[in-house]
mmCIF file of the N, C-alpha and C atoms, coordinates in Angstrom:
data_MODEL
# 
_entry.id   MODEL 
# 
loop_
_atom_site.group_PDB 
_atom_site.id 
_atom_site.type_symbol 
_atom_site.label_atom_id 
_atom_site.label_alt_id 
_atom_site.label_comp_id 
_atom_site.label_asym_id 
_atom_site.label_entity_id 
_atom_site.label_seq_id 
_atom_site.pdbx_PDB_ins_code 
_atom_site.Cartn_x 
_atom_site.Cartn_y 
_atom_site.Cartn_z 
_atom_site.occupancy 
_atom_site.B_iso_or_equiv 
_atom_site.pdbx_formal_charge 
_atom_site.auth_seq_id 
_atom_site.auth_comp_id 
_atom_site.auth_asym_id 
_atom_site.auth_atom_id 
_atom_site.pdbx_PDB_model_num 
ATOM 1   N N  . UNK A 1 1  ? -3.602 -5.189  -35.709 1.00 0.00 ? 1  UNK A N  1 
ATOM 2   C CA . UNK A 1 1  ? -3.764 -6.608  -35.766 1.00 0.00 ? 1  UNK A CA 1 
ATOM 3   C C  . UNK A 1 1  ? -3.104 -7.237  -34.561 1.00 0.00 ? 1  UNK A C  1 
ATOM 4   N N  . UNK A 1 2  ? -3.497 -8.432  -33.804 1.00 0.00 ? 2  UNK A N  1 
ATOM 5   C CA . UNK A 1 2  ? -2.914 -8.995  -33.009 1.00 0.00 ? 2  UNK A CA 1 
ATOM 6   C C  . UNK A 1 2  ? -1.723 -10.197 -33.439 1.00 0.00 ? 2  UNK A C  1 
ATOM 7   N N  . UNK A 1 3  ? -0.557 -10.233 -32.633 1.00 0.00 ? 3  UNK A N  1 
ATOM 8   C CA . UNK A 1 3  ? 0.657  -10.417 -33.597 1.00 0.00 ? 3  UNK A CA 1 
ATOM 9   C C  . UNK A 1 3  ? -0.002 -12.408 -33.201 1.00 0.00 ? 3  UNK A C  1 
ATOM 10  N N  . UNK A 1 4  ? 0.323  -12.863 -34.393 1.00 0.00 ? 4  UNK A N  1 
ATOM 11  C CA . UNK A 1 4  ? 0.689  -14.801 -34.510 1.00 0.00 ? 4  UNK A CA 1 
ATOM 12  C C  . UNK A 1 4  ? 1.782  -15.097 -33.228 1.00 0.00 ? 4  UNK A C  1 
ATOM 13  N N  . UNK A 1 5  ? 2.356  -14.515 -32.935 1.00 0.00 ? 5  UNK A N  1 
ATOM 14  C CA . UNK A 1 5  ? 3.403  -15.250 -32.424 1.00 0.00 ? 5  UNK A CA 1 
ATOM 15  C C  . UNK A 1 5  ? 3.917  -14.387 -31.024 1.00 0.00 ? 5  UNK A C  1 
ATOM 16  N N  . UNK A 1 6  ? 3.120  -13.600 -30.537 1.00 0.00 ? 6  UNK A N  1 
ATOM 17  C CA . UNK A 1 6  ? 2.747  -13.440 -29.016 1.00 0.00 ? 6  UNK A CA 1 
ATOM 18  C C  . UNK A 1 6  ? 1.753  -12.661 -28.721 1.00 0.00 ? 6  UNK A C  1 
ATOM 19  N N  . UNK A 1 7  ? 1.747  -11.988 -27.629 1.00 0.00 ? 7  UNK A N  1 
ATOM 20  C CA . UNK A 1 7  ? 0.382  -11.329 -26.867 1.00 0.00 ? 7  UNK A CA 1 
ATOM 21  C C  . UNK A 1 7  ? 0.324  -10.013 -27.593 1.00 0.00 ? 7  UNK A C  1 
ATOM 22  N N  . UNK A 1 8  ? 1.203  -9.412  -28.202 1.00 0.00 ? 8  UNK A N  1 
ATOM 23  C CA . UNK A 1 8  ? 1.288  -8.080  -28.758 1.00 0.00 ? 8  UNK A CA 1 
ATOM 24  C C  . UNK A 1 8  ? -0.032 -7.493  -29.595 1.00 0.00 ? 8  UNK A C  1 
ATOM 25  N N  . UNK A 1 9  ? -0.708 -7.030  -29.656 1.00 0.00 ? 9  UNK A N  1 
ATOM 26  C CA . UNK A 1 9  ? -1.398 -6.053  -30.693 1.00 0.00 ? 9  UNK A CA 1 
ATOM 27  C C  . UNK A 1 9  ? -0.773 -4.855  -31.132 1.00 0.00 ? 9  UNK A C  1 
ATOM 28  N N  . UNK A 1 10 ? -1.113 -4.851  -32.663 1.00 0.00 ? 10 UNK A N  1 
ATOM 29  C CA . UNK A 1 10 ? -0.359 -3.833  -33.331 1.00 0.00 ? 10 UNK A CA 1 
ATOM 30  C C  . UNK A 1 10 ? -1.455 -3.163  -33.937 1.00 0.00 ? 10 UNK A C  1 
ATOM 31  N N  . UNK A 1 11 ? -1.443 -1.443  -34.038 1.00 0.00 ? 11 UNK A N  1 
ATOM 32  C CA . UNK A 1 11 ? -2.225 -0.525  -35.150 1.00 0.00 ? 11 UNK A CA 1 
ATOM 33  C C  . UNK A 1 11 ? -0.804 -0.027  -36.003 1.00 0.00 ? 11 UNK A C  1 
ATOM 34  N N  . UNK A 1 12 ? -1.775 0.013   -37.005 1.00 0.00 ? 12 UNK A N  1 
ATOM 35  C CA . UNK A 1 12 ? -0.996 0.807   -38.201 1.00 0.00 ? 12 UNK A CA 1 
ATOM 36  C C  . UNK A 1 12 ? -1.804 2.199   -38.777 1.00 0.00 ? 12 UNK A C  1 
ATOM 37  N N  . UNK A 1 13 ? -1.110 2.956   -39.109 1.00 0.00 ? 13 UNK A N  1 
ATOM 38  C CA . UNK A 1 13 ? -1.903 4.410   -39.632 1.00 0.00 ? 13 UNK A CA 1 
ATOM 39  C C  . UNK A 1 13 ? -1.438 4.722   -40.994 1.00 0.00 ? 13 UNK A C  1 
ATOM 40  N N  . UNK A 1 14 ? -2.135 4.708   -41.830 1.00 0.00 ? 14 UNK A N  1 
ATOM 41  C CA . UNK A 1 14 ? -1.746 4.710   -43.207 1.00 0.00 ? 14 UNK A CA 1 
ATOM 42  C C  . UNK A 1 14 ? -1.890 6.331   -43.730 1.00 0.00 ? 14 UNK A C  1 
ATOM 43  N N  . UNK A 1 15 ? -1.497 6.927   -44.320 1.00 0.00 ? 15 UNK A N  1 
ATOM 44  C CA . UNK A 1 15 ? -1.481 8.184   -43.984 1.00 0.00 ? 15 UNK A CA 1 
ATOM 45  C C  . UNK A 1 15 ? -0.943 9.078   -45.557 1.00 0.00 ? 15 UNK A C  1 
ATOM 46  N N  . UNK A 1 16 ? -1.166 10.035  -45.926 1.00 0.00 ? 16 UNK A N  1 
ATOM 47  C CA . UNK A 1 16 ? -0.640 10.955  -47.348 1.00 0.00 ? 16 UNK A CA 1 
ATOM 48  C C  . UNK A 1 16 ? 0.424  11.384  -46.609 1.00 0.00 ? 16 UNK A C  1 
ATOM 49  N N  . UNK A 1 17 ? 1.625  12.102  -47.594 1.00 0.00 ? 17 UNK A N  1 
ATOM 50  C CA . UNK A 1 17 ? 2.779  12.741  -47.505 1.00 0.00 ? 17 UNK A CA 1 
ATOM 51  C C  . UNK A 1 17 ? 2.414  14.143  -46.324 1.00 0.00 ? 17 UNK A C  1 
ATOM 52  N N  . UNK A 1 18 ? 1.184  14.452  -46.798 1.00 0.00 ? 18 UNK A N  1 
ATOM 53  C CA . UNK A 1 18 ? 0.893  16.013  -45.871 1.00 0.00 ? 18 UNK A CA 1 
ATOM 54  C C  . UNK A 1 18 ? 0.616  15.643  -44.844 1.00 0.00 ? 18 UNK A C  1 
ATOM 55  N N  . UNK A 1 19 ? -0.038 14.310  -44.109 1.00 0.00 ? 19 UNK A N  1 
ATOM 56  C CA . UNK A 1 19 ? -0.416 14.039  -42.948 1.00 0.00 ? 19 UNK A CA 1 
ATOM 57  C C  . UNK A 1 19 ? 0.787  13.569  -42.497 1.00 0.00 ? 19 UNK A C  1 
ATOM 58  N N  . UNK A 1 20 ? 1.480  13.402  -42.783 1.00 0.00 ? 20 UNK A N  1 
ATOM 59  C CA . UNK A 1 20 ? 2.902  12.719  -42.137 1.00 0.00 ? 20 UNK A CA 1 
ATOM 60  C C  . UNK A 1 20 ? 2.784  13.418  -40.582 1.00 0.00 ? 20 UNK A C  1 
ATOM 61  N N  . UNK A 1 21 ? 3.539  14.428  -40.987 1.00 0.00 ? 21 UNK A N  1 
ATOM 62  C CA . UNK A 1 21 ? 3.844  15.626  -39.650 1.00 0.00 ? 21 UNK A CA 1 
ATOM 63  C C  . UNK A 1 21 ? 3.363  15.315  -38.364 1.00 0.00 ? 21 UNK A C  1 
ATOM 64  N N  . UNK A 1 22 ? 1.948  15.082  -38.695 1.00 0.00 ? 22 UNK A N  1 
ATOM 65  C CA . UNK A 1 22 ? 0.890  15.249  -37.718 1.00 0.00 ? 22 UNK A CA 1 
ATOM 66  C C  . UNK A 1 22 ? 0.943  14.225  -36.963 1.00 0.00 ? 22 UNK A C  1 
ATOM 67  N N  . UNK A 1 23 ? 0.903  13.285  -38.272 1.00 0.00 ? 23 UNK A N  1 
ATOM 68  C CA . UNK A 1 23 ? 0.805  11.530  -37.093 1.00 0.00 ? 23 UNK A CA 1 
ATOM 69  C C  . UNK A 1 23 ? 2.099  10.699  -36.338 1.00 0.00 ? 23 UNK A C  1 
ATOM 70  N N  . UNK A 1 24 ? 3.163  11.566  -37.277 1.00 0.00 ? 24 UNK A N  1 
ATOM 71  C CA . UNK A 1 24 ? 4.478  11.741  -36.400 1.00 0.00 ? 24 UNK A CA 1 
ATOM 72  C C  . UNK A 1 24 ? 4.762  12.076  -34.915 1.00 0.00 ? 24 UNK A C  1 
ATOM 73  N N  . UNK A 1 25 ? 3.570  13.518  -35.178 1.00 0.00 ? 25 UNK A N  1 
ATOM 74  C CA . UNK A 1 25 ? 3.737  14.301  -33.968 1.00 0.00 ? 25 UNK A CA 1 
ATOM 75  C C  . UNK A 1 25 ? 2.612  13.469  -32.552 1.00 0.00 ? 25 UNK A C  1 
ATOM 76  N N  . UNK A 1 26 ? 1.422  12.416  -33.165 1.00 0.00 ? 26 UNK A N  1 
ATOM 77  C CA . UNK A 1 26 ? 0.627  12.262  -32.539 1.00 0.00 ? 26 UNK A CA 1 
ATOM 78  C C  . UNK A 1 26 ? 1.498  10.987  -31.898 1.00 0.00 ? 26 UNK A C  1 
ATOM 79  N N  . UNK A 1 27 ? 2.441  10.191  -32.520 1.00 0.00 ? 27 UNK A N  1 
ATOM 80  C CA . UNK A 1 27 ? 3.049  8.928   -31.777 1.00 0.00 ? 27 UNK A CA 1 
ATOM 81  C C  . UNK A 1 27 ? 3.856  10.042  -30.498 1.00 0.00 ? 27 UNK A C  1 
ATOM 82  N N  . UNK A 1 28 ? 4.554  10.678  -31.099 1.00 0.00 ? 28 UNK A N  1 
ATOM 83  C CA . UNK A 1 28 ? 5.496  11.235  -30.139 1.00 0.00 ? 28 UNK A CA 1 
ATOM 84  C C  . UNK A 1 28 ? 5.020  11.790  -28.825 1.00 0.00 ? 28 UNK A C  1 
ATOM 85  N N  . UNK A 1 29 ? 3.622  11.727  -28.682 1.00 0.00 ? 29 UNK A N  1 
ATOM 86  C CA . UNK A 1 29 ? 2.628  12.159  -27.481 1.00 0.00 ? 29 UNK A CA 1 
ATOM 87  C C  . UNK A 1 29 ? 2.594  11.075  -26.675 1.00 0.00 ? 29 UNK A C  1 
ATOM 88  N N  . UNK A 1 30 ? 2.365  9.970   -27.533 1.00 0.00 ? 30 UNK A N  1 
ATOM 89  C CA . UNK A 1 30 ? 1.648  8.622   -27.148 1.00 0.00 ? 30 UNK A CA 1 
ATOM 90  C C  . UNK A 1 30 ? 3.210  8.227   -26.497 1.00 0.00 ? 30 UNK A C  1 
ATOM 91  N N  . UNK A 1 31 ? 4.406  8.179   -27.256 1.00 0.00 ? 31 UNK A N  1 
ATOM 92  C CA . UNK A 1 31 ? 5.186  7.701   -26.722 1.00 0.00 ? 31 UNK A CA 1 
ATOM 93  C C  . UNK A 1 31 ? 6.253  8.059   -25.388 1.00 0.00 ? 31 UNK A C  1 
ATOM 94  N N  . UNK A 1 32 ? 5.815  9.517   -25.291 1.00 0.00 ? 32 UNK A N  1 
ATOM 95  C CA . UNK A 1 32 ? 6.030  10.148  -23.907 1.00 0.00 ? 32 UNK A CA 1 
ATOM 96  C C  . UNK A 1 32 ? 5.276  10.012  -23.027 1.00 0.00 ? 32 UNK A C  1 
ATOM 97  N N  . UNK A 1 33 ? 4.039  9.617   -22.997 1.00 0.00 ? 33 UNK A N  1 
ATOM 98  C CA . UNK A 1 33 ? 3.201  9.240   -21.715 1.00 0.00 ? 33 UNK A CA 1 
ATOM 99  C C  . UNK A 1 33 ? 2.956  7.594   -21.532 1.00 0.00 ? 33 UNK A C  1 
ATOM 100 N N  . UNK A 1 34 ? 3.676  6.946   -22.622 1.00 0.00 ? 34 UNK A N  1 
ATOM 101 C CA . UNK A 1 34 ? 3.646  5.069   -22.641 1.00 0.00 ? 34 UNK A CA 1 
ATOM 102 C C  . UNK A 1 34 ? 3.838  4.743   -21.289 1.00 0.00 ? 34 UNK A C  1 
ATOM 103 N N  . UNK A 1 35 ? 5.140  5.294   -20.486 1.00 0.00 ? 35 UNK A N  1 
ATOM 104 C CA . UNK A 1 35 ? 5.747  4.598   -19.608 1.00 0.00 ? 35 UNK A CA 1 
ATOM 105 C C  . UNK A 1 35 ? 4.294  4.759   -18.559 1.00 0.00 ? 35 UNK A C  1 
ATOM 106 N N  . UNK A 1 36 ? 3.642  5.574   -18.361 1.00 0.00 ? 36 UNK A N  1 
ATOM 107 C CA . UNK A 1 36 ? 2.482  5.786   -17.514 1.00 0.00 ? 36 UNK A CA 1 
ATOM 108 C C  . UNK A 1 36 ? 1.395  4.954   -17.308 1.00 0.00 ? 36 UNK A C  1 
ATOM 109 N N  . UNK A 1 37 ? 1.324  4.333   -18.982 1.00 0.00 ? 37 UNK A N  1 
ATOM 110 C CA . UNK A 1 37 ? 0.363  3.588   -18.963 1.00 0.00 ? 37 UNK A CA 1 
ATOM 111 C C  . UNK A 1 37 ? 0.686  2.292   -19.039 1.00 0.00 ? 37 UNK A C  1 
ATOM 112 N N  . UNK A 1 38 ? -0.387 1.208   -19.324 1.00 0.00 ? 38 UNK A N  1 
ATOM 113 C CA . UNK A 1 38 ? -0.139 -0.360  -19.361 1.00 0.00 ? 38 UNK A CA 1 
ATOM 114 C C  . UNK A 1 38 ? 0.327  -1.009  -20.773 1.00 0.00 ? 38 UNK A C  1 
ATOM 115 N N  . UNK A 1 39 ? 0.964  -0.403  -21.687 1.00 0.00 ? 39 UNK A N  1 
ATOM 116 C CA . UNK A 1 39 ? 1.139  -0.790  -22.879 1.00 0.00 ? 39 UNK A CA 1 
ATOM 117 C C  . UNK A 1 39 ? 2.528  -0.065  -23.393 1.00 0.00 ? 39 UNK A C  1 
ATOM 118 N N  . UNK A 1 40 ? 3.051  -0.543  -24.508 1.00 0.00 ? 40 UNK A N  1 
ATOM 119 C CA . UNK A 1 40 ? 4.604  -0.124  -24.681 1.00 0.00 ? 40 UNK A CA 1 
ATOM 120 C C  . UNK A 1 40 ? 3.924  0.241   -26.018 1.00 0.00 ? 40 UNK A C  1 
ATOM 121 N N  . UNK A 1 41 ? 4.606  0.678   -26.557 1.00 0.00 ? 41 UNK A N  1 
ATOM 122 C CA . UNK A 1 41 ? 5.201  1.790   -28.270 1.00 0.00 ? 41 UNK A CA 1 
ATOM 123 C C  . UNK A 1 41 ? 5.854  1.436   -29.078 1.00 0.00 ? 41 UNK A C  1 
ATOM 124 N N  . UNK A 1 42 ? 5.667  1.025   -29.972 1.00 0.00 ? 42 UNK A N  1 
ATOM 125 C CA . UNK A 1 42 ? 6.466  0.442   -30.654 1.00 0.00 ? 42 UNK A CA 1 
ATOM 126 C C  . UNK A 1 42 ? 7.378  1.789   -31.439 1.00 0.00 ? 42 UNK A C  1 
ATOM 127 N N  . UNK A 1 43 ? 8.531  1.762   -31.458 1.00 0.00 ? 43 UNK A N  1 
ATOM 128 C CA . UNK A 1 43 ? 8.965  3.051   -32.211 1.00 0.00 ? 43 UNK A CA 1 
ATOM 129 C C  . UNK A 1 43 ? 9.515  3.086   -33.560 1.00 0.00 ? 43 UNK A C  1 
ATOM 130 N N  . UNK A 1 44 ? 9.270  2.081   -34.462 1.00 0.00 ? 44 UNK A N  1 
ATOM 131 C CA . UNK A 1 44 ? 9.578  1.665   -35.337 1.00 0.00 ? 44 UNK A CA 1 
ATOM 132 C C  . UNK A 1 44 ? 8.821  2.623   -36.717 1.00 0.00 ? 44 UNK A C  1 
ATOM 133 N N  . UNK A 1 45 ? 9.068  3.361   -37.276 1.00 0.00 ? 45 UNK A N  1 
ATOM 134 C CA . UNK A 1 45 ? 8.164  4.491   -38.751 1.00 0.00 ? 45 UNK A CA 1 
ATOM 135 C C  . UNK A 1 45 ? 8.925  4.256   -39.499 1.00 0.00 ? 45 UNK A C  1 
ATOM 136 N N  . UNK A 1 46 ? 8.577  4.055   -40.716 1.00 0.00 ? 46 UNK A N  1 
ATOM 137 C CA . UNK A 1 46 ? 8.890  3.906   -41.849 1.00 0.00 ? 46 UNK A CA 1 
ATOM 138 C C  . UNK A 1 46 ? 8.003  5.648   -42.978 1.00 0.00 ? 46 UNK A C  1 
ATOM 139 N N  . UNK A 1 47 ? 8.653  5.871   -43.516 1.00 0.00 ? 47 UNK A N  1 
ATOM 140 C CA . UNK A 1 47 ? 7.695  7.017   -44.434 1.00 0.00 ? 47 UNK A CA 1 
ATOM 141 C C  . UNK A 1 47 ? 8.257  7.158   -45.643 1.00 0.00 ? 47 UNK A C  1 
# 
């Protein structure tokens, strides 16, 4: 969703207990190559 109250867009991944791992492991990709690209990471998980 794009945030009310600045330029930010946000995804969310809703996910089962068994997929956890995975989509854990898929931010932690995204968030090692962020600095490369034009967009920041939010590092914030909740589970």
């Amino acid at each position: 969703w794009d945030s009310p109250s600045n330029a930010q867009r946000y995804f969310v991944k809703l996910c089962t207990e068994k997929e956890f791992p995975k989509v854990v492991e898929n931010f932690r990709q995204i968030i090692d190559i962020s600095d490369r690209l034009s967009f920041t990471v939010s590092r914030t998980c909740s589970g």
